[in-house]
N, C-alpha and C positions, 0 to 999 in steps of 0.2 A: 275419459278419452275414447272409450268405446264408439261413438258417432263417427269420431275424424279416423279409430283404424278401420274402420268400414269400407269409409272410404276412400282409403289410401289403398287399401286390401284391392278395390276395383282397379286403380289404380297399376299398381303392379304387375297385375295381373294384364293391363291393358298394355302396358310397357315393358312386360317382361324382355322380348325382343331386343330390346335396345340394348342391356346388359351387355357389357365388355370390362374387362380386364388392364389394366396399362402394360409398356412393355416395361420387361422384364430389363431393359439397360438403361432406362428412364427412373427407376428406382433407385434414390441416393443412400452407398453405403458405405460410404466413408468423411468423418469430421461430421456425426450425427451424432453428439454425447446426449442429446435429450431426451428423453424419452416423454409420451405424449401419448397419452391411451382413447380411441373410439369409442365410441358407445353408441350402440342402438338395443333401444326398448319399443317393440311395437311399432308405431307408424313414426317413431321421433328417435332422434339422433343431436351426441352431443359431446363435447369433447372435451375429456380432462387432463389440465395441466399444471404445474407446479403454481403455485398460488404468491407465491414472493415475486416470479419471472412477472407473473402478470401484473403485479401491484407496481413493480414500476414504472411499469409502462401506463396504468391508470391509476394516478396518484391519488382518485379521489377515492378508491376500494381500500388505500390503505387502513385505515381504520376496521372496516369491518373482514380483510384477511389477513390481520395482524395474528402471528402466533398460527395460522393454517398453513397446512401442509398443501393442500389441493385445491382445488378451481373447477367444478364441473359446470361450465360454459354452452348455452343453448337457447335456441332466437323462437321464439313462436308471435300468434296472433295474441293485441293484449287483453281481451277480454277472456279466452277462452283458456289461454295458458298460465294465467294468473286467479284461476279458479272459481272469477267474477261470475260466468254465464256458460256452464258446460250444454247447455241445452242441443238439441238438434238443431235447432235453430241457428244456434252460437258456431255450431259446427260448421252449418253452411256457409255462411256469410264469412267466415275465415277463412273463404277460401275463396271467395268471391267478391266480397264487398268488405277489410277486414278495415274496423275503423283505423288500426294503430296496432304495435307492434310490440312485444317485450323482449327481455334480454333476463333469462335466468342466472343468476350464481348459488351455483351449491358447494359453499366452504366445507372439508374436513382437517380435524386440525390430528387425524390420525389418517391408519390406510385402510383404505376403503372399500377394500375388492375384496371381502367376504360381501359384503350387502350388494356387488355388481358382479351376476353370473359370468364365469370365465366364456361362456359360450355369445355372451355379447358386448365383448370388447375384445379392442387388441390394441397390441402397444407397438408406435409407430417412433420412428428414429429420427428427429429434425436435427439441424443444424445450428449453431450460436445466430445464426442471420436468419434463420425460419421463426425459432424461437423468438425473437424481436418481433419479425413482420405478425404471426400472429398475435401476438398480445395489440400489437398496432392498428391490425385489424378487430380485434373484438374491444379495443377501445372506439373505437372509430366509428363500429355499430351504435352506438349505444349516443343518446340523444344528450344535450348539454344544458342547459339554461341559461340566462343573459350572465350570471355569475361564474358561469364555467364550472357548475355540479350536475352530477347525474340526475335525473327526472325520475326521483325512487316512484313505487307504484305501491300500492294498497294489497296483500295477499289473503284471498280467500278462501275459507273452509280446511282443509287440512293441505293444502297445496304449503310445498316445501320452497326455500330459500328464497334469496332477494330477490326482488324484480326491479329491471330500473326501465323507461320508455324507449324505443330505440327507433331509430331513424328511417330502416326503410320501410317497402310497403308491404304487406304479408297477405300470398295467393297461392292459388295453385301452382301456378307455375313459379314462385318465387316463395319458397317455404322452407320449412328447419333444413331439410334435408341439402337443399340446393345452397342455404347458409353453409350448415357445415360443407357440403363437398368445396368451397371458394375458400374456407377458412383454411383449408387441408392443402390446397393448390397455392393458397398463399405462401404457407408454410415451406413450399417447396418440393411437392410432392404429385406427383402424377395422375392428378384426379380430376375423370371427366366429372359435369354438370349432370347428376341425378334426381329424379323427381320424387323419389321412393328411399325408405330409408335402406330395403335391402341393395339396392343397385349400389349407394354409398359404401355401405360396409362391404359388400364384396369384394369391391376398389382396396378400401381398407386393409381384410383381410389379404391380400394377393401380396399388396407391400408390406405388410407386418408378418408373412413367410419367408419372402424373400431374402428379407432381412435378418430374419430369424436363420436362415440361412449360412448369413454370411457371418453369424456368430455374434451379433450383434447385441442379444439380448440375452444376459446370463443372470442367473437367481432371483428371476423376477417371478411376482408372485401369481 
């Protein structure tokens, strides 16, 4: 992944400016029982949530998050994010010319946040109605076939969990990040369109204080 933090690294850097905040009464903090945790690593961002919620709502995941606890959910280019073609090459063209798209799931069927540094996530508070729309949205990403199954993909070299094909088109301007920030706004949550994973997560972080604030999040790990 080294190529694409590069240049995302330019990236940010070029964008930094744009960075903003939500307002602090647009933050929902009450009838939020869910809990729903961010994630950024590097130039990528991705988001994890209870793995039963999601299996409902995509019935074709049942099988393989049968018995998991978790769901770590995240959209990239499919050649490059599915381990096929790390090259510089692969790099560019994923952000440019990206054939086709994937869709990660990384099941635990334990908890997982010794292996995800506390300083790159946070836990975010939806709604019974958030909770639905995204799982409705990250089924929705994700591509079908004439029988109505997911379009699994082939995973290469030591690249981790499923990959299935997904729907849209994957660019610079239309990248994980800008996934996650719409899957977060679906959810219900006050989050502008960021091109950069830190512009996302800062969003992130600002409503998972707030909220942390209002007491909302006790013994969590």
């Amino acid at each position: 992944m080294k190529y694409l933090s590069i240049i995302y690294l330019f990236l940010s850097i070029l964008l930094s400016g744009c960075a903003s905040v939500p307002s602090t009464k647009d933050v929902p903090v009450a009838n939020t029982k869910h809990t729903i945790y961010f994630i950024y690593r590097g130039w990528h961002t991705s988001i994890l949530l209870d793995a039963k919620s999601l299996s409902l709502r995509v019935p074709q995941l049942e099988a393989d998050l049968k018995n998991q606890k978790y769901a770590r959910v995240g959209w990239g280019d499919g050649d490059y994010f599915t381990g096929k073609n790390k090259s510089l090459t692969s790099a560019t063209k994923a952000l440019v010319a990206s054939s086709y798209s994937a869709m990660q799931f990384l099941a635990y069927d334990y908890e997982p946040f010794a292996e995800i540094s506390a300083e790159t996530r946070v836990p975010i508070s939806i709604s019974d109605q958030g909770l639905r729309d995204l799982a409705s949205y990250i089924r929705n990403s994700v591509k079908v076939d004439a029988s109505g199954q997911l379009v699994r993909l082939p995973v290469f070299g030591d690249t981790m969990g499923l990959f299935f094909q997904a729907k849209d088109s994957y660019g610079v301007f239309n990248n994980c990040n800008t996934w996650s920030a719409h899957a977060l706004r679906v959810a219900g949550l006050p989050i502008a369109t960021r091109l950069t994973a830190q512009g996302v997560f800062r969003q992130a972080s600002y409503i998972s204080n707030v909220q942390t604030e209002h007491g909302l999040f006790k013994n969590l790990p």
